[in-house]
N, C-alpha and C positions, 0 to 999 in steps of 0.2 A: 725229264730227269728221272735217273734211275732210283732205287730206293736205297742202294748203297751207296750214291752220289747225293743225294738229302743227309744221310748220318754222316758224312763228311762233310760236308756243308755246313750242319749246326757244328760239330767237333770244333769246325774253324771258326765258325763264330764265336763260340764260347768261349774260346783260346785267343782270338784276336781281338772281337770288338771290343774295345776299352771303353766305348763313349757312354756318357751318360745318357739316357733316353726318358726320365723320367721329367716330365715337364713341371717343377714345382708348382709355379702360378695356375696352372693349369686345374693339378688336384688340390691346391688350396681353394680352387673354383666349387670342382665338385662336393670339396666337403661343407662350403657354405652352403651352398644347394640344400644342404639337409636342414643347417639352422644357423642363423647367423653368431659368429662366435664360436662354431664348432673345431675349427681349424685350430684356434690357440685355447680355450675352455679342456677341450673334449681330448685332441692328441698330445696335451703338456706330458713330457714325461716318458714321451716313447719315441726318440728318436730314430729308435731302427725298426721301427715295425715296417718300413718299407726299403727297399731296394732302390739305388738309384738309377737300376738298370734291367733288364728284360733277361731270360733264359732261352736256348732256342732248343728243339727237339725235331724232332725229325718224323716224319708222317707213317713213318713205317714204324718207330717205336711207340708214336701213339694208337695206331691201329693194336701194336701187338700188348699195351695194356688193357684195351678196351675187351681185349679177348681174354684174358687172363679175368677181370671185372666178371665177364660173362659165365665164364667157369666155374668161379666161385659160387655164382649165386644159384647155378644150375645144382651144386652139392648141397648146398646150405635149403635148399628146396627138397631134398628126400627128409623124409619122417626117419629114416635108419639113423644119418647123420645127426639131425636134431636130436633123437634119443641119445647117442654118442656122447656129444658136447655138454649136454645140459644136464650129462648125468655127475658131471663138477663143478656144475654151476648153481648160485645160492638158489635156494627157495624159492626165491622171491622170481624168480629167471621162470620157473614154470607158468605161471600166469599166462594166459594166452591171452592176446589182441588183436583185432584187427589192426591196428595201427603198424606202419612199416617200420619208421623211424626216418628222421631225417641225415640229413647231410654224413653218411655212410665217408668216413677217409681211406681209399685205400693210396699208401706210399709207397713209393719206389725208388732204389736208386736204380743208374745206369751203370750196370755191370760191363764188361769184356762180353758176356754174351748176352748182352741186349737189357732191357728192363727186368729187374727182380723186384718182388713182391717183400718188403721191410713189415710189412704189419697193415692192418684193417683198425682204424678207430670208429667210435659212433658218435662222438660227438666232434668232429671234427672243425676245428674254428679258420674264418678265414674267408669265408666264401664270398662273401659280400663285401669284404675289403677290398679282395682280388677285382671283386668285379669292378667296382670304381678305380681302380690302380691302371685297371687294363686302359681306361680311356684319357689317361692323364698321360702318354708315351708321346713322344715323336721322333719322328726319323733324323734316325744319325747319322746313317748316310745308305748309300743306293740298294745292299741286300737289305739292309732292313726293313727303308721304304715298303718295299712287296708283303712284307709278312706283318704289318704294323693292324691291330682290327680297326677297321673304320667305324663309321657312324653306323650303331645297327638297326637304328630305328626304333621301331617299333618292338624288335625282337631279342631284346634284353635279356641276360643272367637275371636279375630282378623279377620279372616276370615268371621265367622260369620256377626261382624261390619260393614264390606266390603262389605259383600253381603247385608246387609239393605240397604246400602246409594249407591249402583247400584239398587237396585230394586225401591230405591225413586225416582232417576234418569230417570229411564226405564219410571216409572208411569208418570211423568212430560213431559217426550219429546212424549213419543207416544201420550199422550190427545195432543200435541200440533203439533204433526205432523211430529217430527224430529227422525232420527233414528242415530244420532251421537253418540257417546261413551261420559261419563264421562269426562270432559277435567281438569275441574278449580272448589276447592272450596275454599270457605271462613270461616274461622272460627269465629265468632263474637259474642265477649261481648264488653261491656263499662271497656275502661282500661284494657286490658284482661293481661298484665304481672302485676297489680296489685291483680289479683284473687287468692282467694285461691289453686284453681284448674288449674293453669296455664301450672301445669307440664303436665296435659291430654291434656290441646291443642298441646301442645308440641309432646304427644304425638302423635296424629290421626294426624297431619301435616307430621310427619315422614312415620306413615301409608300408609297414602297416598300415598305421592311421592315414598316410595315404589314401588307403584303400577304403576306408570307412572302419575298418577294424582297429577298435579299443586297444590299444597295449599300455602293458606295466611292467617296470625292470625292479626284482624284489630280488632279496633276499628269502631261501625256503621257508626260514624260521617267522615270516612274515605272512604266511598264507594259513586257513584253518581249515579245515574238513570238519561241514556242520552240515544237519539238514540234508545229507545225502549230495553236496555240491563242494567244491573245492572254490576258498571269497579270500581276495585280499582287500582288505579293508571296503568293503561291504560291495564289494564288487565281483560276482559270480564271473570264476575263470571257466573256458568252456576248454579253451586249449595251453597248454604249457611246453615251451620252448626250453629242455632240458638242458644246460650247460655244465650241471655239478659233473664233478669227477666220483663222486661216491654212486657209483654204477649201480651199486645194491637197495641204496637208500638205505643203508645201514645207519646214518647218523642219525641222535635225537632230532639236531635242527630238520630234519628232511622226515618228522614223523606224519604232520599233513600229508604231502604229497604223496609218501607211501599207501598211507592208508585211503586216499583218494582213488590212486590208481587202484590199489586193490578190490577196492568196491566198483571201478567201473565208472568211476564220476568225474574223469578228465580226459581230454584226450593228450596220452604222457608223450613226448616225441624229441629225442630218443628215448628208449627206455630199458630197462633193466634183460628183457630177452632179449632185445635183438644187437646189447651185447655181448650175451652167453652166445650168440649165435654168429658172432662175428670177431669180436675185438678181444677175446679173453687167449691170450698170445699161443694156448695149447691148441687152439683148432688148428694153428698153422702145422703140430704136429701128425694131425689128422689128416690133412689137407696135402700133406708129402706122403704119403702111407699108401704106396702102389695098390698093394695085398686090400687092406683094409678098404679103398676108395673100388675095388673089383667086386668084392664083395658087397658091396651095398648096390653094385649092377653101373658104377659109373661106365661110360662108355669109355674105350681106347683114346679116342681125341683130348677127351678132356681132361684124360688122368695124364695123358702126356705135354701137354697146356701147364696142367698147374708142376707137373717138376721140371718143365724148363725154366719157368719162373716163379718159383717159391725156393728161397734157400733152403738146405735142407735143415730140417728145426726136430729138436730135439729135448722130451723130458730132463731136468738134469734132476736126477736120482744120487743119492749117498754112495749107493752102491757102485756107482762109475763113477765116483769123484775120483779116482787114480788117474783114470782113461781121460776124462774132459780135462782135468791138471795138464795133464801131459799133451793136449792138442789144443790147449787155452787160446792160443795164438790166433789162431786161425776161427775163430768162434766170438760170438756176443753175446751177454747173458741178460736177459732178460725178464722182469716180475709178470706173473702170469695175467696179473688184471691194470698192468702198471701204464702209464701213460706221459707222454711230455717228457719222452727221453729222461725221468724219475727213476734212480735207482737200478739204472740200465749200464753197461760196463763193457768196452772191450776185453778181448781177453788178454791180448798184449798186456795191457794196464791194471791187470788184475794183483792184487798183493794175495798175501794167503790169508790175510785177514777177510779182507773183504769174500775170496772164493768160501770162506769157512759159513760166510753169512747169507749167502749164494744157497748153498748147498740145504741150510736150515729153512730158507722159503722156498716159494713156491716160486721155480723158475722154468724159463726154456734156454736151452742154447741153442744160437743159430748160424751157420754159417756166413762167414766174416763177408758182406758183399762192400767192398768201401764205394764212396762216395764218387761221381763224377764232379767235375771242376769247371768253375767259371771263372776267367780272369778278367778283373777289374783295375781300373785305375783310381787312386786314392792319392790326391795330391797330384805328384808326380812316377809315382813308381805304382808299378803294376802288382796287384794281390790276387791270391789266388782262393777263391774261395769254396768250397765243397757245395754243394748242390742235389737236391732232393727233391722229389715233384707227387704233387697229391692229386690226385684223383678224386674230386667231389661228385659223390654217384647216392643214386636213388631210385629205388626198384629197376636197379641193375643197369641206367643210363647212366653214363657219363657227363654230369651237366659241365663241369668246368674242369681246365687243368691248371693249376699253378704250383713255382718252382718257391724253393724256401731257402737263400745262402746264408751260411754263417762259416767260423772258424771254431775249432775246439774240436772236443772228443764227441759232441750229440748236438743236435739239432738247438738253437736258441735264437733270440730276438737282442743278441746285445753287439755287434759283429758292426763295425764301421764299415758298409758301406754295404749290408744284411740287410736282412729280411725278406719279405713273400716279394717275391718277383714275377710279373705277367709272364706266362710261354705263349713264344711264338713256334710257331709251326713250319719248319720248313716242307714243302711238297714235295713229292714224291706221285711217281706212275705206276710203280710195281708194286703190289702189297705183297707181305711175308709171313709164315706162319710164323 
């Protein structure tokens, strides 16, 4: 099978298969598995965080994200760059660590000319859903069979996950001199049984203690920095599982942790650089910038990698609010440290009010890449739903791919017959730059 006979293939899947693949009993199986009760306890209240259906993609647009992933990281690795980025990023961003950060998102839609690059998050949610999703599928009829992942044994996305947060572990105690094992982590957002994604703390808590490792799901405001250690309730944290959206740690509630990580006394993951270094939406400006990326000695391959697939993104400046008014349409605007489709705006649907408030933050605009499409059956009639696919990566591997449908203007979790959906892969024999 050719590589341009695989992108028609998934095309027509996406377009045709209607069937449902998701086997409910199956992942109401697996979520028992974690603890009994967790099925109706733990997912009350989110109906569409899953999909009742699968995405399919094609082996040649996942090779050519994975290349695009690689590009990145190879930029994001000059000291030029880094001075670059970090020279608009808070304070708090210079701090060096060795820790990498975890679960790295980069998004994409499928353009007309292949996969584009939507944004980089660093705290990316989802991973461990996905992976229990992926094994709750079954075949709906004969192409899917072939693309459906079996049993993989031994050789788990879980495992996987495991091995990140010991290797950010490792990275953290040896710069610091200690050769202890993993003991204790923290899982921490603001209100975290209030989140959307409560079930996945749920879940890596279980993970965990699987393992012999201690976890706790707190709230920040719940942990102290004493004694040179970071203790929730008299329990010394060695590692914390960052979930907040305040990237800076700017909030009072989040003044432990801050001032933990800044003495060196947790290992923070994600953490505040390696989102100045990744996910703060102006690098994407940098990241298009021929001139600029030559200059800093990138090579020809790679500066042409990241502008075939990075839309072209762009400061919006006062001064060109005429010029961006006038090509709104074709454009998205974006807050520079914004996240969760928050505050984010096509430009078609932009009033003059809201462009005026646009103009007064801190934004980017980026060229309009819409969405690819998955049709689904809902009832009896066919819906068509938009579709977006994340890239779960870490020191520049791709560990997982999952698709995300909804309806509306930005990505969301409330879409009858939405949410993260497994990708399947159709193959492919020819690979594509």
């Amino acid at each position: 099978m050719t590589s341009h006979t695989s992108i028609a293939l998934a095309d027509r899947l996406n377009a045709d298969c209607h069937c449902v693949s998701l086997d409910s009993a199956r992942l109401e199986s697996e979520l028992e598995k974690v603890s009994p009760g967790f099925h109706d306890e733990v997912m009350a209240g989110r109906p569409h965080l899953f999909s009742s259906s699968v995405a399919f993609v094609s082996a040649e647009h996942v090779g050519r994200m994975a290349r695009l992933v690689a590009a990145v990281e190879r930029v994001v690795a000059l000291p030029a760059y880094a001075a670059h980025v970090l020279g608009w990023a808070p304070e708090i961003a210079q701090h060096p660590t060795p820790v990498r950060g975890v679960f790295l998102g980069y998004d994409f839609h499928l353009g007309q000319s292949g996969p584009q690059l939507i944004e980089i998050n660093t705290n990316a949610g989802g991973g461990l859903l996905n992976a229990l999703l992926a094994r709750a599928q079954k075949a709906c009829c004969d192409d899917v069979e072939a693309l459906l992942p079996g049993d993989l044994g031994g050789d788990t996305p879980e495992h996987l996950f495991l091995d990140m947060f010991r290797a950010e572990w490792r990275a953290f105690a040896d710069h610091a001199g200690n050769c202890a094992a993993l003991r204790t982590v923290a899982i921490v957002d603001a209100a975290p049984r209030s989140q959307y994604l409560y079930p996945e703390f749920v879940l890596f808590q279980r993970l965990f203690e699987q393992v012999g490792i201690r976890a706790v799901i707190c709230d920040p405001g719940e942990l102290a920095f004493r004694d040179g250690a970071l203790w929730y309730d008299g329990l010394r944290i060695d590692l914390v599982y960052n979930r907040l959206t305040d990237f800076a740690l700017e909030q009072p509630a989040n003044a432990a942790l801050r001032a933990a990580w800044l003495a060196d006394a947790v290992a923070l993951t994600p953490h505040p650089r390696a989102h100045a270094l990744y996910a703060d939406k102006r690098n994407l400006v940098a990241l298009c910038d021929d001139a600029l990326l030559a200059g800093w000695g990138v090579d020809a391959e790679t500066r042409t990698t990241l502008a075939n697939k990075i839309p072209r993104t762009e400061l919006v400046l006062p001064q060109n609010a005429e010029d961006l008014w006038a090509r709104r349409k074709a454009l998205f605007f974006k807050p520079a440290a914004g996240y969760g489709s928050k505050a984010a705006y096509r430009g078609d649907k932009v009033t003059k009010r809201v462009f005026e408030e646009v103009l007064a933050g801190s934004y980017i605009a980026q060229a309009l890449v819409p969405p690819s499409s998955r049709t689904l059956k809902l009832g009896e009639a066919p819906v068509e739903l938009k579709l977006d696919l994340r890239n779960y990566v870490y020191n520049g591997h791709v560990q997982l791919i999952a698709a995300r449908l909804w309806q509306g203007q930005t990505t969301n979790f409330r879409t009858p017959g939405g949410g993260f959906a497994p990708v399947l892969t159709v193959p492919g024999t020819r690979d594509a730059a």
